[in-house]
C-alpha positions as CSV (number, residue, x, y, z in Angstrom):
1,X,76.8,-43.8,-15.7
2,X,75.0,-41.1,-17.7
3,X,72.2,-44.1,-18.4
4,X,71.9,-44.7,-14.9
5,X,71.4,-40.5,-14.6
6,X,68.9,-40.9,-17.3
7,X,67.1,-43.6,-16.2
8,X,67.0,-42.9,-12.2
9,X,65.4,-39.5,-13.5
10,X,62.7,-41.0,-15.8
11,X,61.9,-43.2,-12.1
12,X,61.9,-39.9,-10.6
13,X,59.6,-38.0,-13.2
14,X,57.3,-41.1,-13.2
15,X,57.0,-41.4,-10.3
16,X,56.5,-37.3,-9.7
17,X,53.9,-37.6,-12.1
18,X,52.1,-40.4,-10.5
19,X,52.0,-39.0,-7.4
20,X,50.3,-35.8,-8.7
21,X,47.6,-37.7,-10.5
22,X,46.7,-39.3,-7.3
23,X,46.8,-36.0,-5.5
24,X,44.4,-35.0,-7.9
25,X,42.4,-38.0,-7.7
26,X,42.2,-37.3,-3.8
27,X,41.3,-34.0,-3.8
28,X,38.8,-33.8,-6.8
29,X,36.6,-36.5,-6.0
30,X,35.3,-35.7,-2.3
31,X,34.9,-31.9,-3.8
32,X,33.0,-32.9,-6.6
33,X,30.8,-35.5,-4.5
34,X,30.4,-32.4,-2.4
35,X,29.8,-30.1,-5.0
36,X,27.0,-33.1,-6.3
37,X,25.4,-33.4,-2.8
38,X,25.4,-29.3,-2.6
39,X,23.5,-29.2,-5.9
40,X,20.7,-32.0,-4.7
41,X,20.5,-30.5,-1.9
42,X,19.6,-26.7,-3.2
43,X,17.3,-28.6,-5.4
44,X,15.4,-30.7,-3.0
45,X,15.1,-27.5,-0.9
46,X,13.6,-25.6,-3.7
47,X,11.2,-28.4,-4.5
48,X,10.2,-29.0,-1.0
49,X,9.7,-25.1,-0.8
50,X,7.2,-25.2,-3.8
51,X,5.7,-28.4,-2.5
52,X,4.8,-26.3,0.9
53,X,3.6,-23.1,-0.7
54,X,1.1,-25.3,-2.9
55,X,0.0,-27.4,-0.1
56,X,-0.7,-23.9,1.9
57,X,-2.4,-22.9,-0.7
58,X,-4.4,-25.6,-1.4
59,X,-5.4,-25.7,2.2
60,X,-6.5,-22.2,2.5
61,X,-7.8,-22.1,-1.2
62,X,-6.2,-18.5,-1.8
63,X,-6.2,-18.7,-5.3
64,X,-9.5,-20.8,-5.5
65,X,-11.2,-17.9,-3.3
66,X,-9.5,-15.1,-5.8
67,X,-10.4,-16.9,-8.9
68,X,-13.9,-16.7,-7.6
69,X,-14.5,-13.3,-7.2
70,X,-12.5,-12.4,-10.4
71,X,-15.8,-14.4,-11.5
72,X,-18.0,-13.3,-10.1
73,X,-21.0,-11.2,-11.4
74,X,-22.2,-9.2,-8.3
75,X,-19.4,-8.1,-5.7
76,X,-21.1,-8.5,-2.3
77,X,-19.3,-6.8,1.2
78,X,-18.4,-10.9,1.7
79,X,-16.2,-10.6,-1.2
80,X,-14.8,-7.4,-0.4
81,X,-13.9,-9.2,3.2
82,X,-12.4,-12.0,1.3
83,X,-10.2,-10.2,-1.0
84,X,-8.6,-8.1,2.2
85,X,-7.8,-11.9,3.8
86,X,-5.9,-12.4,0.9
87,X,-4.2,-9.4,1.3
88,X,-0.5,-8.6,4.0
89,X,-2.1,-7.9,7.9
90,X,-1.6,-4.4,6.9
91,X,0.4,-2.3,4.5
92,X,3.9,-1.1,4.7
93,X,4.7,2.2,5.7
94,X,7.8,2.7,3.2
95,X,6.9,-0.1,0.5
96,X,9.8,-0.1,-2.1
97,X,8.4,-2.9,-4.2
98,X,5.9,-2.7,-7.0
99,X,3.8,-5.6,-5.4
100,X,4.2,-3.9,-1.8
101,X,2.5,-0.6,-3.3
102,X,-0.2,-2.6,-4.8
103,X,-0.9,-4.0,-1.4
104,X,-1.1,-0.4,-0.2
105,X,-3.7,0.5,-2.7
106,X,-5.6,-2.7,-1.9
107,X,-5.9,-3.1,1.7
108,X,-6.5,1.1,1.2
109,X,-9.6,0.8,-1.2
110,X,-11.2,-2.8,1.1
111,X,-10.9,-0.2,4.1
112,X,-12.8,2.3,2.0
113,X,-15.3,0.2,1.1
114,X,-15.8,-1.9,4.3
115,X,-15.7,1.8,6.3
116,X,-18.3,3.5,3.8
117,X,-20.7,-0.1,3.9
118,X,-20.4,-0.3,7.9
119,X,-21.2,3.8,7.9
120,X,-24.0,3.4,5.4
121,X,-26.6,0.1,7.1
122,X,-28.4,0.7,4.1
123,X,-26.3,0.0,1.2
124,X,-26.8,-3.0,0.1
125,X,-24.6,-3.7,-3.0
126,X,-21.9,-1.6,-4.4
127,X,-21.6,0.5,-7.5
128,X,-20.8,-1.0,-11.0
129,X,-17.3,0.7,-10.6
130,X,-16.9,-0.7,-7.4
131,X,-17.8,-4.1,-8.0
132,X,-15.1,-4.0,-10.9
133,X,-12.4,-2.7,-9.0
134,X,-12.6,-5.6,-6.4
135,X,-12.3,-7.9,-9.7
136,X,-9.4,-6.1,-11.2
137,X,-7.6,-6.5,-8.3
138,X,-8.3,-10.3,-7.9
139,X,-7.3,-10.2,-11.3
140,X,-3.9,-8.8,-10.8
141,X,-3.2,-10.7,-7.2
142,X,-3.6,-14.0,-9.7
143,X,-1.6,-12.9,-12.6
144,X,1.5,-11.9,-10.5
145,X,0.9,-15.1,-8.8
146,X,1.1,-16.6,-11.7
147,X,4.4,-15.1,-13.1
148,X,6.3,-15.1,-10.0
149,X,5.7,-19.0,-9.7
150,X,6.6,-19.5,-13.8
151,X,10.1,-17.6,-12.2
152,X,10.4,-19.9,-9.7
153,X,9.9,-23.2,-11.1
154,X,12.5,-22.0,-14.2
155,X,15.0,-20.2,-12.3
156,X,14.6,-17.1,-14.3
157,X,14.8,-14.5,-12.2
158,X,18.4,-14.0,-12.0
159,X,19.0,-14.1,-15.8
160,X,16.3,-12.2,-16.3
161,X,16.2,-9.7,-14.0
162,X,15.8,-6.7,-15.4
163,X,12.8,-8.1,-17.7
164,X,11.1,-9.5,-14.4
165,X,11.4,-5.9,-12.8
166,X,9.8,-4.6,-16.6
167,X,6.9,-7.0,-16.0
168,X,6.5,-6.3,-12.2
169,X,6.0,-2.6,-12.9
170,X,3.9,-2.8,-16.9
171,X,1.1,-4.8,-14.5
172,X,1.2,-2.9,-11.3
173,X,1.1,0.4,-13.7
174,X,-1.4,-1.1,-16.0
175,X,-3.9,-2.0,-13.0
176,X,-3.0,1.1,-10.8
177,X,-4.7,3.0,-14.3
178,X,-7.5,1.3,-14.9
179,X,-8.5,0.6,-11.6
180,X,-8.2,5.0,-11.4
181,X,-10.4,5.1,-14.8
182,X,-13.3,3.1,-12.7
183,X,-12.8,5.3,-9.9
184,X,-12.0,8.5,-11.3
185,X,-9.6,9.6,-8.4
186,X,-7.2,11.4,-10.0
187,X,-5.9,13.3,-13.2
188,X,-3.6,11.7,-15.4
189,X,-1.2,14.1,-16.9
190,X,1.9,12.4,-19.6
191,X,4.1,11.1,-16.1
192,X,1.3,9.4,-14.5
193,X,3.8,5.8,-14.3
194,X,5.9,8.1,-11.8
195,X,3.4,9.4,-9.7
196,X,0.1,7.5,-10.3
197,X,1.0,5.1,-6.8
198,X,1.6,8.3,-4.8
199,X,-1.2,10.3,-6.0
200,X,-3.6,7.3,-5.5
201,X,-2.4,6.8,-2.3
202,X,-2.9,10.2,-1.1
203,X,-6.6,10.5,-2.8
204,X,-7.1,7.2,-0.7
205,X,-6.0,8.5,2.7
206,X,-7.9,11.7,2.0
207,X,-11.3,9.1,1.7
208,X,-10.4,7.4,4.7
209,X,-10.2,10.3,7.2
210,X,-13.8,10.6,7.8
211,X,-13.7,7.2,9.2
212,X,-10.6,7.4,11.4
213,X,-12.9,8.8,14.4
214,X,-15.0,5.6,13.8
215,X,-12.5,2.6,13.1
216,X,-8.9,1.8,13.3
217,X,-7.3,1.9,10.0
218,X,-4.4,-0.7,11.5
């Protein structure tokens, strides 16, 4: 009797077990041919996102048209026109990015320009300074370009985040200064990296006031 115990629970345990194992089986599989089908998925997305951005830009030549006038030895008021296309449709009003300030101080300085061209018939090319300004910020419109698709196509912006924000601000802060050492807007004091966006911006609406009762700034 106490084999019969013994073996009618081994049956029992066996077939416990067996039953688990296929529970397993049953469950596991689908979730991870889910999980596969998630991850191809997310990836074709991502690829098919890249493959769009590059075809837009290959269509409208946006980095062509910037690599151009980064090139370029005399800055015309064509160029100047060209470098605001690339730009937003207008800036933000409470930009909290390093890139959205940048935009700011972009579409700010082509209004400047275009304004002071259309007020002035007979200018016919722009200052030195000028000229370079329009280049540096080709320049930096490629390079962050440049570093925000090396983040994309590696994934590297959530591990490294912090070091992506570090580069964001070192090249908006690094063009932000020379472009004011061209310009000679403002003074620099030893916390220029905390105000030089905000004290740019204000010398640059203070440039563009003349022109407000001739053109729309937006």
């Amino acid at each position: 009797m106490f084999e019969a115990g013994f073996t009618l629970i081994q049956n029992y345990i066996s077939t416990s077990s067996y039953t688990w194992v296929d529970l397993i089986n049953s469950i596991g599989t689908p979730l991870a041919t889910l999980g596969i089908g998630i991850f191809t998925i997310y990836t074709t997305f991502k690829t098919f996102s890249r493959t769009m951005l590059d075809n837009l830009d290959s269509k409208s030549e946006w980095r062509k048209t910037l690599f151009l006038i980064a090139g370029k030895e005399e800055i015309k008021i064509g160029d100047v026109y060209q470098l605001r296309a690339a730009l937003r449709y207008t800036e933000k009003e409470n930009p909290q990015t390093y890139f959205d300030r940048m935009n700011v101080i972009m579409i700010k300085y082509c209004k400047y320009l275009i304004f002071k061209f259309n007020k002035n018939p007979g200018i016919t090319s722009f200052t030195l300074d000028s000229q370079e300004s329009i280049r540096v910020f080709a320049r930096y419109l490629l390079k962050d370009h440049w570093e925000k698709n090396q983040i994309k196509t590696f994934n590297f912006k959530f591990i490294c985040k912090d070091k992506y924000k570090n580069s964001e601000k070192r090249l908006c802060i690094f063009t932000l200064k020379e472009f004011n050492i061209l310009n000679n807007f403002i003074e620099l004091d030893n916390n220029y990296e905390e105000n030089i966006y905000i004290k740019l911006n204000d010398e640059l609406d203070k440039r563009l006031k003349p022109y407000q009762s001739i053109y729309t700034l937006k």
